[in-house]
Backbone as XML, in Angstrom:
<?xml version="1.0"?>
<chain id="A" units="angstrom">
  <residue number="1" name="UNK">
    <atom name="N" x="0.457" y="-53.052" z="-6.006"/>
    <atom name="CA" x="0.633" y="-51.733" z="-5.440"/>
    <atom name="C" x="0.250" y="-50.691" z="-6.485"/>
  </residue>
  <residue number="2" name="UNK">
    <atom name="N" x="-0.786" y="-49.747" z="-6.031"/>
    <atom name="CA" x="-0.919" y="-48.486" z="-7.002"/>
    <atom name="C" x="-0.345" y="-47.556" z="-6.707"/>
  </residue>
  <residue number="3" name="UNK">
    <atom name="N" x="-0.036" y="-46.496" z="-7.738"/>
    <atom name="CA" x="0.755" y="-45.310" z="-7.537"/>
    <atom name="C" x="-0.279" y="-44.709" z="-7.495"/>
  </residue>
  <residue number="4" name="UNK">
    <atom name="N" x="-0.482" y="-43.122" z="-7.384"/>
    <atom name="CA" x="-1.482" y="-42.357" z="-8.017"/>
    <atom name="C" x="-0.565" y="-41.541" z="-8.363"/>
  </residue>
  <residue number="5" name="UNK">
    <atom name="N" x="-1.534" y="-40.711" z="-9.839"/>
    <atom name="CA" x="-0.784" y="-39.929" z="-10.566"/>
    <atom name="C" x="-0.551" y="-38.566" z="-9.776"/>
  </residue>
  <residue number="6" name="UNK">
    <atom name="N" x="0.098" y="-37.553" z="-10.335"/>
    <atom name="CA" x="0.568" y="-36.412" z="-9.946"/>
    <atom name="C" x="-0.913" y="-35.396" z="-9.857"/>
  </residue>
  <residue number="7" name="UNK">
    <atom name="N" x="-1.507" y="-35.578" z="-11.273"/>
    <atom name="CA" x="-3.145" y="-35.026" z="-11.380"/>
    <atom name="C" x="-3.803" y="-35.462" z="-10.406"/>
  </residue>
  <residue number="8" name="UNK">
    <atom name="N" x="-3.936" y="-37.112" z="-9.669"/>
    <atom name="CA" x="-4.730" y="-37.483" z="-8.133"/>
    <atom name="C" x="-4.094" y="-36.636" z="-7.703"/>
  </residue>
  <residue number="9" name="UNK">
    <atom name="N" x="-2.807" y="-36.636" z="-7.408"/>
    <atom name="CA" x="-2.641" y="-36.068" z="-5.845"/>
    <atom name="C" x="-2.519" y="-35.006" z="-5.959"/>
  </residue>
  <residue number="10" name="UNK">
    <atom name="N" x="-2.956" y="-34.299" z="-7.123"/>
    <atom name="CA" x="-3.075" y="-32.691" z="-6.957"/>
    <atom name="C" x="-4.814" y="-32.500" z="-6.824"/>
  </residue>
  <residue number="11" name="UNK">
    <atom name="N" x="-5.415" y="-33.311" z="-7.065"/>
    <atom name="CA" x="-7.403" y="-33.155" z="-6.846"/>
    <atom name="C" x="-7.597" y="-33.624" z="-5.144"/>
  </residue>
  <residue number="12" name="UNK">
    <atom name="N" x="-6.578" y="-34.624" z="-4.699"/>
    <atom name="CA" x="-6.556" y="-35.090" z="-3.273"/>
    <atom name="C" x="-6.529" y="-33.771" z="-2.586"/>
  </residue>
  <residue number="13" name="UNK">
    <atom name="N" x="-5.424" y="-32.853" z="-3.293"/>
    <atom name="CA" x="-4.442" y="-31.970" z="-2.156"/>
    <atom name="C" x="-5.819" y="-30.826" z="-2.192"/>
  </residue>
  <residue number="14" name="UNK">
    <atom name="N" x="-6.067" y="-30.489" z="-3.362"/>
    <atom name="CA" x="-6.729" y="-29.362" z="-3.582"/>
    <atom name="C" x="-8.660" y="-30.163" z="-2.511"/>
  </residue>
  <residue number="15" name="UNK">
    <atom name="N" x="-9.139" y="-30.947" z="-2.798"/>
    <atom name="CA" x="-10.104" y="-31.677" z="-2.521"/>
    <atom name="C" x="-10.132" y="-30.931" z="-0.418"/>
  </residue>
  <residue number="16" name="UNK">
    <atom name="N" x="-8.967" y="-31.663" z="0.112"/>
    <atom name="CA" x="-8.322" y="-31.392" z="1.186"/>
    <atom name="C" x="-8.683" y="-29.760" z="1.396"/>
  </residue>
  <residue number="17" name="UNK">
    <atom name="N" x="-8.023" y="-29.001" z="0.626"/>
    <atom name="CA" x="-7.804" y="-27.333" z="1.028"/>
    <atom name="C" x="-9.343" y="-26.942" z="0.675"/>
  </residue>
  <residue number="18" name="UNK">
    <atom name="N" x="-9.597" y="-27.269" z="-0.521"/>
    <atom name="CA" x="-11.083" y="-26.873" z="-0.689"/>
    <atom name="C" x="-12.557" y="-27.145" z="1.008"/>
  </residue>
  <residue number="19" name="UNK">
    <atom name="N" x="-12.023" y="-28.340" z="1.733"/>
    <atom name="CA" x="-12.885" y="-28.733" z="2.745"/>
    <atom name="C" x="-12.700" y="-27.439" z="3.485"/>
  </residue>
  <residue number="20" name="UNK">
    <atom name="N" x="-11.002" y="-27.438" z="4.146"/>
    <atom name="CA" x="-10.829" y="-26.983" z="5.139"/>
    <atom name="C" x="-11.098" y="-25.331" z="4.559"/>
  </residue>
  <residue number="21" name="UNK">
    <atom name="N" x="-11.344" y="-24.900" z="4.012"/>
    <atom name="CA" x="-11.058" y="-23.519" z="3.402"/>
    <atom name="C" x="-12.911" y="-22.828" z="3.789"/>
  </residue>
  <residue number="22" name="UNK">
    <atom name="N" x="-13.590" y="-23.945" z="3.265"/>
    <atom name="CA" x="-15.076" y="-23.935" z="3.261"/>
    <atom name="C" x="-15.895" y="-24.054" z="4.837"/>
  </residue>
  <residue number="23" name="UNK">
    <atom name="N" x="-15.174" y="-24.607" z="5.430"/>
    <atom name="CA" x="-15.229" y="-24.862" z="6.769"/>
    <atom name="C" x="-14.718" y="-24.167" z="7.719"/>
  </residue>
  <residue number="24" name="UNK">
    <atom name="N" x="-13.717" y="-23.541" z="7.081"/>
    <atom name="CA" x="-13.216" y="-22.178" z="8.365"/>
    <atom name="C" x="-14.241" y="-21.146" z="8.014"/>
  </residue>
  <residue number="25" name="UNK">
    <atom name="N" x="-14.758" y="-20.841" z="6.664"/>
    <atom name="CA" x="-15.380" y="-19.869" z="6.062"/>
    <atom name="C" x="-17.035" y="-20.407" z="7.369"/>
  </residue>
  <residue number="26" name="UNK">
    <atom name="N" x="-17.326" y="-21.201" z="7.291"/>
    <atom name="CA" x="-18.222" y="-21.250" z="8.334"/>
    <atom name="C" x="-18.466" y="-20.707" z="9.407"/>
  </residue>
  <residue number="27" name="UNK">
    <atom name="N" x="-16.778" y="-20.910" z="10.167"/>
    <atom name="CA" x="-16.769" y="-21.439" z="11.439"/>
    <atom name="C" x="-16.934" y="-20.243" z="12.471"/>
  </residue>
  <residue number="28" name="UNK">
    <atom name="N" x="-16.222" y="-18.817" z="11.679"/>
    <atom name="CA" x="-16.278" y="-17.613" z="12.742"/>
    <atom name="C" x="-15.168" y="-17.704" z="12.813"/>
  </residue>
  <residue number="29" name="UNK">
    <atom name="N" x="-14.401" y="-18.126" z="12.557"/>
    <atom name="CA" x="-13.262" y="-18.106" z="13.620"/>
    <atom name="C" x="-12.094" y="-17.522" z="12.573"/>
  </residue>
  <residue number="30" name="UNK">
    <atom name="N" x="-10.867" y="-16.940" z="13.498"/>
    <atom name="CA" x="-9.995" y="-16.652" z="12.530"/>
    <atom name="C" x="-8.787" y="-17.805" z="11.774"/>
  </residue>
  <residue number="31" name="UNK">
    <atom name="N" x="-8.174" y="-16.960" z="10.712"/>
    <atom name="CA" x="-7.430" y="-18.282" z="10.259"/>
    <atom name="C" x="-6.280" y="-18.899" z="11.105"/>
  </residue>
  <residue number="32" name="UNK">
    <atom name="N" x="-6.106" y="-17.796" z="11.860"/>
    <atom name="CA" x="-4.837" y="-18.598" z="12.562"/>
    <atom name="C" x="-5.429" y="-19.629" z="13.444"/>
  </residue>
  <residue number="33" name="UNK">
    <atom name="N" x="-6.382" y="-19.004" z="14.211"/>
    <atom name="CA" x="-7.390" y="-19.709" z="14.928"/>
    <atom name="C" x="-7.901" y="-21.040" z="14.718"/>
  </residue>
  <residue number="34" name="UNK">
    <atom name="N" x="-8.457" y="-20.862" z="13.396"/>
    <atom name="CA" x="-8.727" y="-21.935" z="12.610"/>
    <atom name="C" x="-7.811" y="-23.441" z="12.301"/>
  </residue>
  <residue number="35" name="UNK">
    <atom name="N" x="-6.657" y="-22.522" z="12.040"/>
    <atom name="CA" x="-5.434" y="-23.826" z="11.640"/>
    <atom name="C" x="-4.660" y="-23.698" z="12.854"/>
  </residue>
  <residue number="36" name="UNK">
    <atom name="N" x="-4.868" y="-23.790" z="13.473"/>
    <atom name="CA" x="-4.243" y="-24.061" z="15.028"/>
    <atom name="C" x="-5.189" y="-24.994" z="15.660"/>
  </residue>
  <residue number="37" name="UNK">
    <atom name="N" x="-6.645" y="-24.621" z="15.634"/>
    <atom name="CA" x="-7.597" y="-25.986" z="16.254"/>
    <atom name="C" x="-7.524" y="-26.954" z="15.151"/>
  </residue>
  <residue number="38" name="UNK">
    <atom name="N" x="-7.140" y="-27.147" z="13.584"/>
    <atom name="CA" x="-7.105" y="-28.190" z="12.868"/>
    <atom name="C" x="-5.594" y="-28.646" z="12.152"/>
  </residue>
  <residue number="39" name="UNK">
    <atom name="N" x="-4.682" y="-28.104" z="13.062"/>
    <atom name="CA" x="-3.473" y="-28.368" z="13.308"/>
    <atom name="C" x="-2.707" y="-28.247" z="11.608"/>
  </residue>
  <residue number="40" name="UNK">
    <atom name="N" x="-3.524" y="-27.191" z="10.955"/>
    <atom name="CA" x="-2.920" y="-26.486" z="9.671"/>
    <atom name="C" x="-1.744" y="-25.637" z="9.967"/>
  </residue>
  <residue number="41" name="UNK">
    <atom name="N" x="-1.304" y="-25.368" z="9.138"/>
    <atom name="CA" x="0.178" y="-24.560" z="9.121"/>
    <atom name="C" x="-0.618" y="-23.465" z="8.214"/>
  </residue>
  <residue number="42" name="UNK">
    <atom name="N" x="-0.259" y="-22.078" z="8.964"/>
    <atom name="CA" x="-1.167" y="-21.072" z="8.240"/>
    <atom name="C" x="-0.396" y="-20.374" z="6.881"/>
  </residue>
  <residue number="43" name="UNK">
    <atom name="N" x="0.389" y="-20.828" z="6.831"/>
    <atom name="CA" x="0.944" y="-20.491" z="5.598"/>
    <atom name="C" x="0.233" y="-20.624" z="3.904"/>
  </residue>
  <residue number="44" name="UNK">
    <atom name="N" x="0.466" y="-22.386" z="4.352"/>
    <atom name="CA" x="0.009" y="-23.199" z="3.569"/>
    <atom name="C" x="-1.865" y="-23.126" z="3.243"/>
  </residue>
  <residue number="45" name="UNK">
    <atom name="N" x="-2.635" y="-22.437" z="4.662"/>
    <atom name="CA" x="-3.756" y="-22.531" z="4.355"/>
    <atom name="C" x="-3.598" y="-21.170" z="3.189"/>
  </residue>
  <residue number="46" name="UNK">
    <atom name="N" x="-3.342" y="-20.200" z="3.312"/>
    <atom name="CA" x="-3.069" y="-18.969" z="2.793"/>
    <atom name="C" x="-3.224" y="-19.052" z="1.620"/>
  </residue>
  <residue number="47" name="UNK">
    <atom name="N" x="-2.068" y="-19.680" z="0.722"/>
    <atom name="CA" x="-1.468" y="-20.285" z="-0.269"/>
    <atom name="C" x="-2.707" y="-20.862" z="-0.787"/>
  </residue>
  <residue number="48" name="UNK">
    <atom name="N" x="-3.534" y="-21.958" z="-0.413"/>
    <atom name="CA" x="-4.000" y="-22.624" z="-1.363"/>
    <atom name="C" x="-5.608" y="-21.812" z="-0.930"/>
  </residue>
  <residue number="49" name="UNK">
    <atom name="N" x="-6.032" y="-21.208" z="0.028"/>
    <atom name="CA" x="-7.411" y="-20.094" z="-0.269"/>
    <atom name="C" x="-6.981" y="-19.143" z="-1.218"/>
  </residue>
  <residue number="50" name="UNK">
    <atom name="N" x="-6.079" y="-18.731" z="-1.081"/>
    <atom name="CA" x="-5.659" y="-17.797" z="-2.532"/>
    <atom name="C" x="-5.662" y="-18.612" z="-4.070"/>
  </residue>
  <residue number="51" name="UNK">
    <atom name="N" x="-5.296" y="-19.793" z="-3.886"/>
    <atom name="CA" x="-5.468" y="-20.566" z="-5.261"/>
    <atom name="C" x="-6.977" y="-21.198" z="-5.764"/>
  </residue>
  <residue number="52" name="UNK">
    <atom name="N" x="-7.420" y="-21.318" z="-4.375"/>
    <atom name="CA" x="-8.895" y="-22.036" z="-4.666"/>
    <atom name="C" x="-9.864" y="-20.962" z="-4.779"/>
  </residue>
  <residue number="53" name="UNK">
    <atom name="N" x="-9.511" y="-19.147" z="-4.778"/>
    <atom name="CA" x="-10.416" y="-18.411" z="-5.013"/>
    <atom name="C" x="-10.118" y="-17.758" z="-6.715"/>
  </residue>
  <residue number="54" name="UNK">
    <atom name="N" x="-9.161" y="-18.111" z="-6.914"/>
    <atom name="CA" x="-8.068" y="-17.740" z="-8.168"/>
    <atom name="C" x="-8.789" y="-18.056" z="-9.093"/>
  </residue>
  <residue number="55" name="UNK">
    <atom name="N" x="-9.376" y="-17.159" z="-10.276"/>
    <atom name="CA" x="-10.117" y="-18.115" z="-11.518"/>
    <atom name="C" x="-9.631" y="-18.626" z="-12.312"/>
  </residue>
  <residue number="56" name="UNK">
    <atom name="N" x="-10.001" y="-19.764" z="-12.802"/>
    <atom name="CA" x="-9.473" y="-20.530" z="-13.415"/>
    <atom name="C" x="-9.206" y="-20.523" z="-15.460"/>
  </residue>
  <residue number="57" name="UNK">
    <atom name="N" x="-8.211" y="-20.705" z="-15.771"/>
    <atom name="CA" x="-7.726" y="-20.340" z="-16.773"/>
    <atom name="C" x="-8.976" y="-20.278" z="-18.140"/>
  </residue>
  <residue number="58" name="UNK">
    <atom name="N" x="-9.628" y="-20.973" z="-18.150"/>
    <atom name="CA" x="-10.925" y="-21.070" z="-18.730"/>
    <atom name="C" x="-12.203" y="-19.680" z="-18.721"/>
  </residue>
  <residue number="59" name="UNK">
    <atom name="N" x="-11.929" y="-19.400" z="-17.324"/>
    <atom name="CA" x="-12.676" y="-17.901" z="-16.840"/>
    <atom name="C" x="-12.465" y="-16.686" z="-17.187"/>
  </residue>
  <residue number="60" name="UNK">
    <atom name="N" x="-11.142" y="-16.870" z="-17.306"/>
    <atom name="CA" x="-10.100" y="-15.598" z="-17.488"/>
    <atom name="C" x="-10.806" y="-15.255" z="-19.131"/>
  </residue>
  <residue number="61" name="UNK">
    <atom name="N" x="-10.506" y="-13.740" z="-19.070"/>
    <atom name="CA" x="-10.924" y="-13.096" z="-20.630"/>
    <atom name="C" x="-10.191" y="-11.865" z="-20.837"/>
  </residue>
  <residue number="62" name="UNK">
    <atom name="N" x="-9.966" y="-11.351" z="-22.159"/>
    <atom name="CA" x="-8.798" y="-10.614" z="-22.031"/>
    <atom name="C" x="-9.559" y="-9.117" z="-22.600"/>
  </residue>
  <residue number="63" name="UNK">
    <atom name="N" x="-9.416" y="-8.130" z="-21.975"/>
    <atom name="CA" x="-10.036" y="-6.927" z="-22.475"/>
    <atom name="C" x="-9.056" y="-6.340" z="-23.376"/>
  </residue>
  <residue number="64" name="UNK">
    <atom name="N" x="-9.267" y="-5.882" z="-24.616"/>
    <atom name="CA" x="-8.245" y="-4.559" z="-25.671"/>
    <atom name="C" x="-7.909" y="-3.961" z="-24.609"/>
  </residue>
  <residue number="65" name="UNK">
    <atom name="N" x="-7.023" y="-3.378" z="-24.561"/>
    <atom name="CA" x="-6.522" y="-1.672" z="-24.233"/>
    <atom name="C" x="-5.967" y="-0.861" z="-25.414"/>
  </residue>
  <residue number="66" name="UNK">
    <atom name="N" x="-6.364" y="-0.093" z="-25.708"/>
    <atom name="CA" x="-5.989" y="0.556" z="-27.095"/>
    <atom name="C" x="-5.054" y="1.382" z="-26.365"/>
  </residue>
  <residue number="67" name="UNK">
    <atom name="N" x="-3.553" y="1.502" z="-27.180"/>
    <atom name="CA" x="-2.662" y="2.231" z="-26.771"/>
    <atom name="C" x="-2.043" y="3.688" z="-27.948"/>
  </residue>
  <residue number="68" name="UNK">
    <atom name="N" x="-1.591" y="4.642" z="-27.250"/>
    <atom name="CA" x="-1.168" y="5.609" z="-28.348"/>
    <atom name="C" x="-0.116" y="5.046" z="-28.862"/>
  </residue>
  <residue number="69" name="UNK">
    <atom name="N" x="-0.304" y="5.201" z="-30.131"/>
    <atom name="CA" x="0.600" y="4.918" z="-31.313"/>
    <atom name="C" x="2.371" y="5.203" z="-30.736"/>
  </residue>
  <residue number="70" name="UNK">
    <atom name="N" x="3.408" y="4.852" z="-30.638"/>
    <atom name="CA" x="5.205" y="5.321" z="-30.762"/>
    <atom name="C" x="5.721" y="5.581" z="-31.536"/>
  </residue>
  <residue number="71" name="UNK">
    <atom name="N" x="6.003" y="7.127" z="-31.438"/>
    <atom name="CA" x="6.632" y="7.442" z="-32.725"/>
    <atom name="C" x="8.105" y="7.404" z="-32.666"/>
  </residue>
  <residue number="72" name="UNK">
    <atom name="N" x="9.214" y="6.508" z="-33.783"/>
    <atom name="CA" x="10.617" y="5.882" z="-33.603"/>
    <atom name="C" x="11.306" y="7.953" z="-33.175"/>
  </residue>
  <residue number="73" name="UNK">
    <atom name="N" x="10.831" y="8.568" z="-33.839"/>
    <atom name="CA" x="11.394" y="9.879" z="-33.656"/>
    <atom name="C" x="11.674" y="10.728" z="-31.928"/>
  </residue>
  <residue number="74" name="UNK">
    <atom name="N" x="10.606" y="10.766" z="-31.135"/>
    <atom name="CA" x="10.713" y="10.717" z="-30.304"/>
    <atom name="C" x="11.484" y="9.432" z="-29.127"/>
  </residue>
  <residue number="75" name="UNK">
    <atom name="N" x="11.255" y="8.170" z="-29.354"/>
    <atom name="CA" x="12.602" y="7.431" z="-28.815"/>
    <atom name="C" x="14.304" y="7.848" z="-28.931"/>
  </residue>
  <residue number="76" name="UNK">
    <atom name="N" x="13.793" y="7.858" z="-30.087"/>
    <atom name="CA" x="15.809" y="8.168" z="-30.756"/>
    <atom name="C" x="16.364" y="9.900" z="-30.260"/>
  </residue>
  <residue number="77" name="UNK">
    <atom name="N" x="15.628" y="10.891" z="-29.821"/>
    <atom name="CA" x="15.920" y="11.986" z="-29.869"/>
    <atom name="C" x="16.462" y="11.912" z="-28.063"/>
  </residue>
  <residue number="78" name="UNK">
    <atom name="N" x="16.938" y="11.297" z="-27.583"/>
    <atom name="CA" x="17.121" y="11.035" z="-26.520"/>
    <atom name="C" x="18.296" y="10.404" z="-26.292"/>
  </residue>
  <residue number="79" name="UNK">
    <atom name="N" x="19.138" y="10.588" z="-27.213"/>
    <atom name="CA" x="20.256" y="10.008" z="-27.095"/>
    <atom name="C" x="21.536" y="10.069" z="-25.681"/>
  </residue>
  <residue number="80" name="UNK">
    <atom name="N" x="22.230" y="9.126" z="-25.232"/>
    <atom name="CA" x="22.618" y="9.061" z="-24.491"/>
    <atom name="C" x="23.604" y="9.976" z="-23.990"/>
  </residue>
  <residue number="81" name="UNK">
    <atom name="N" x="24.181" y="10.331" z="-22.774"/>
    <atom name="CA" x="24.894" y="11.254" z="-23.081"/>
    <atom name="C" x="26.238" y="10.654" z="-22.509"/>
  </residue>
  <residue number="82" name="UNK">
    <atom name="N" x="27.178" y="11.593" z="-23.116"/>
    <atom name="CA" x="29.049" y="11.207" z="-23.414"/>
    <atom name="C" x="29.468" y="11.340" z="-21.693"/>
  </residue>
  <residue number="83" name="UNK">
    <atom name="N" x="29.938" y="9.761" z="-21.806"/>
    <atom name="CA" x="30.722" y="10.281" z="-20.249"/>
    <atom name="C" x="32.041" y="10.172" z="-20.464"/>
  </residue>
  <residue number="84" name="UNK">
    <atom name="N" x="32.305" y="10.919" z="-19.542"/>
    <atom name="CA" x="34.008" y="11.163" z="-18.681"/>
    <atom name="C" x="34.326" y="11.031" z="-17.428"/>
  </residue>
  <residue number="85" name="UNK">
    <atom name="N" x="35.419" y="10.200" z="-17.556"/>
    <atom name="CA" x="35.970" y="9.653" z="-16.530"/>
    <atom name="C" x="37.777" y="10.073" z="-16.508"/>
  </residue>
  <residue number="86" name="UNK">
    <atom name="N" x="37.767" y="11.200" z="-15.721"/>
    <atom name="CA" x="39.008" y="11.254" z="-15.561"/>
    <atom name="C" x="39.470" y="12.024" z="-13.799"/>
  </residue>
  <residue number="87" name="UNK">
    <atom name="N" x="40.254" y="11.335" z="-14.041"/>
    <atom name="CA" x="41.393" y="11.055" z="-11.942"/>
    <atom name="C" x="39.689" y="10.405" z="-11.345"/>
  </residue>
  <residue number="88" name="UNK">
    <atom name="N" x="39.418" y="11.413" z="-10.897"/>
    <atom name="CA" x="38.538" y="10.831" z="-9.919"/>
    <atom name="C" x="36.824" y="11.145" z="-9.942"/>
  </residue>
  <residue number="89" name="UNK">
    <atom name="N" x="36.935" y="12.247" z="-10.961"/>
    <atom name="CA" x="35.461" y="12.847" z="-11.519"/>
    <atom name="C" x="35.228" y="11.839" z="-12.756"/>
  </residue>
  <residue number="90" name="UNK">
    <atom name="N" x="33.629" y="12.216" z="-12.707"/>
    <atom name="CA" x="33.184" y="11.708" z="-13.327"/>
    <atom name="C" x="31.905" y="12.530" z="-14.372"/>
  </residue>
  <residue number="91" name="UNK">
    <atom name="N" x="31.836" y="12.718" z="-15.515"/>
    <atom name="CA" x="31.631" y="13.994" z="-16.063"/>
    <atom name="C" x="30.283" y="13.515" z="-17.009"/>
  </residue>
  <residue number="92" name="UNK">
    <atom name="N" x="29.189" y="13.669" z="-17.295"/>
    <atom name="CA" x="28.511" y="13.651" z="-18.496"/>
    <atom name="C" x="27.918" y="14.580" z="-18.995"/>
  </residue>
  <residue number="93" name="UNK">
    <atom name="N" x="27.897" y="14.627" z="-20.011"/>
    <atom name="CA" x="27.802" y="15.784" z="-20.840"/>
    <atom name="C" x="26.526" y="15.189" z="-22.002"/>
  </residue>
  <residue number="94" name="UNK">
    <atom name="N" x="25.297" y="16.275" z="-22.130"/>
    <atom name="CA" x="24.283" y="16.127" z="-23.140"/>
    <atom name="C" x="24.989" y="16.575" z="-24.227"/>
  </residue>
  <residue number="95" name="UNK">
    <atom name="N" x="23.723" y="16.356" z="-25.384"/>
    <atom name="CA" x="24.181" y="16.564" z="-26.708"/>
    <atom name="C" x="24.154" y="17.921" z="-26.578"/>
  </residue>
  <residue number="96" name="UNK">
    <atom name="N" x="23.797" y="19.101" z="-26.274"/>
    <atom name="CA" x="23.771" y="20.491" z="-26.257"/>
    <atom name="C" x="25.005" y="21.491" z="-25.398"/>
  </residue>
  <residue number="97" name="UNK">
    <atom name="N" x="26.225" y="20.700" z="-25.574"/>
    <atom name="CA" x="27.048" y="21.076" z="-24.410"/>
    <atom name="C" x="28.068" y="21.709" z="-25.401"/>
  </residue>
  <residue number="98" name="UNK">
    <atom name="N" x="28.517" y="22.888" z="-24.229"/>
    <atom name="CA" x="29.322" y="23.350" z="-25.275"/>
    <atom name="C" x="30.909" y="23.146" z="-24.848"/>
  </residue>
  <residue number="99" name="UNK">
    <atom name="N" x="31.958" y="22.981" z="-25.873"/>
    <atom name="CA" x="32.975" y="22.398" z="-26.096"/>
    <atom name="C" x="34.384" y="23.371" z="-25.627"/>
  </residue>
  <residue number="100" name="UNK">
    <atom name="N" x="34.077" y="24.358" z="-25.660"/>
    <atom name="CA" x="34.895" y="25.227" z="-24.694"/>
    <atom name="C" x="34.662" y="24.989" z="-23.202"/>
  </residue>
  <residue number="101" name="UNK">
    <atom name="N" x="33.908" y="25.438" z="-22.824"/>
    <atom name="CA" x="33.109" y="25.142" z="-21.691"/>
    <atom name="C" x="33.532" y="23.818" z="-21.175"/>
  </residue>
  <residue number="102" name="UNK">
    <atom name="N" x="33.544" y="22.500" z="-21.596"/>
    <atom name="CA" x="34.048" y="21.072" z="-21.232"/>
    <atom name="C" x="35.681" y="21.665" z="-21.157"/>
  </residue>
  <residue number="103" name="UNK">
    <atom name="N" x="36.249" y="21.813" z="-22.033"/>
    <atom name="CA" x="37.636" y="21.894" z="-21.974"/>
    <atom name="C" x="38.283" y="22.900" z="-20.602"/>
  </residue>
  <residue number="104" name="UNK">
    <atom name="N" x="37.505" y="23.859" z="-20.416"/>
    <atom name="CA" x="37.911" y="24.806" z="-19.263"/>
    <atom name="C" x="37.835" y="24.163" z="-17.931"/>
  </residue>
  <residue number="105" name="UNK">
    <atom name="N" x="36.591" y="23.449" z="-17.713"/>
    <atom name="CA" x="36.321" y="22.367" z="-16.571"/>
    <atom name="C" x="37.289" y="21.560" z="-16.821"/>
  </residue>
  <residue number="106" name="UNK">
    <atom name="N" x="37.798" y="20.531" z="-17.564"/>
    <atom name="CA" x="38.557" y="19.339" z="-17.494"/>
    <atom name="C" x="39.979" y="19.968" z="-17.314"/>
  </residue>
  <residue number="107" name="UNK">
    <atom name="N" x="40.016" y="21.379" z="-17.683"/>
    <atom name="CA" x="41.689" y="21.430" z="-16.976"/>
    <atom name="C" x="41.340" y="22.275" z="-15.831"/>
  </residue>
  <residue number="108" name="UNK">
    <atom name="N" x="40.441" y="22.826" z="-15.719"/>
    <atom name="CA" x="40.228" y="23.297" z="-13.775"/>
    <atom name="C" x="40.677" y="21.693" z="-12.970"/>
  </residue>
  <residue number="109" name="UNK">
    <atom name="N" x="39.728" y="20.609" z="-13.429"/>
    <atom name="CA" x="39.783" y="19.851" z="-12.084"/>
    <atom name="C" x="40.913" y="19.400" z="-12.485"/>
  </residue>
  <residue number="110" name="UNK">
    <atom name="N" x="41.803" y="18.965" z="-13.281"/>
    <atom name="CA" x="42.882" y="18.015" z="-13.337"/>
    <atom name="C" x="44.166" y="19.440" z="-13.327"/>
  </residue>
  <residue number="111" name="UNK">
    <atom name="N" x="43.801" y="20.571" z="-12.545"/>
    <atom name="CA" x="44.851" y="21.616" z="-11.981"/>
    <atom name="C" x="45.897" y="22.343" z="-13.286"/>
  </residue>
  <residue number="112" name="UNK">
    <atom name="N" x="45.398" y="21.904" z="-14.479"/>
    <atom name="CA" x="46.091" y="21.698" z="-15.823"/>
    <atom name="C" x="46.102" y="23.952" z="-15.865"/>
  </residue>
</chain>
C-alpha cells in the first residue's frame, strides 16, 4: 500500500483546480454556472483561482519606500492626559489645564 505525501496531494489538488480553472476560463460561462454543470462548490473554486493566479513566492520583489525620518521629540510631546473618575463623571484633563478651574468643577458636580 502507498501513501502519498502531503506535497502529492497538494500538486494532485492544485493539478485538479488548475484544469478546472483553465476550462471555465474557456467556456463563457459563469462561475457559478460553471461549478454547478461540474458539480464544484463555488467557494472552493474561488479560493483556489485566487491562489492559482497569486504569484508565487519566487516572483514576488520588494520595492524601498523611503520614509521620513521620527523624531523621539514629537512622539513624547503628547503625553497622555490625567483622568478622573469621581461618583459618576468622568473627567480628563490635558497637560495645559488649569488647577483652579479643575477644583471649581469637581466641587460643582460632587454639590461640594
Amino acid at each position: 500500500m502507498t501513501t502519498e505525501s502531503r506535497a502529492d496531494l497538494f500538486q494532485k489538488k492544485r493539478r485538479h483546480w488548475k484544469h478546472h480553472v483553465q476550462a471555465w476560463q474557456k467556456s463563457g460561462l459563469s462561475q457559478v454556472e460553471y461549478c454547478r454543470r461540474q458539480d464544484l462548490v463555488p467557494h472552493r473554486f474561488t479560493y483556489w483561482k485566487k491562489k492559482l493566479d497569486a504569484p508565487k513566492s519566487s516572483e514576488l520583489s520588494f520595492v524601498p519606500v523611503p520614509l521620513a525620518p521620527i523624531h523621539s521629540s514629537h512622539v513624547l510631546s503628547q503625553p497622555k492626559p490625567l483622568v478622573i473618575v469621581a461618583d459618576r463623571y468622568r473627567i480628563e484633563v490635558d497637560g495645559d489645564f488649569s488647577s483652579d478651574t479643575l477644583t471649581k468643577l469637581l466641587h460643582t458636580l460632587m454639590g461640594v
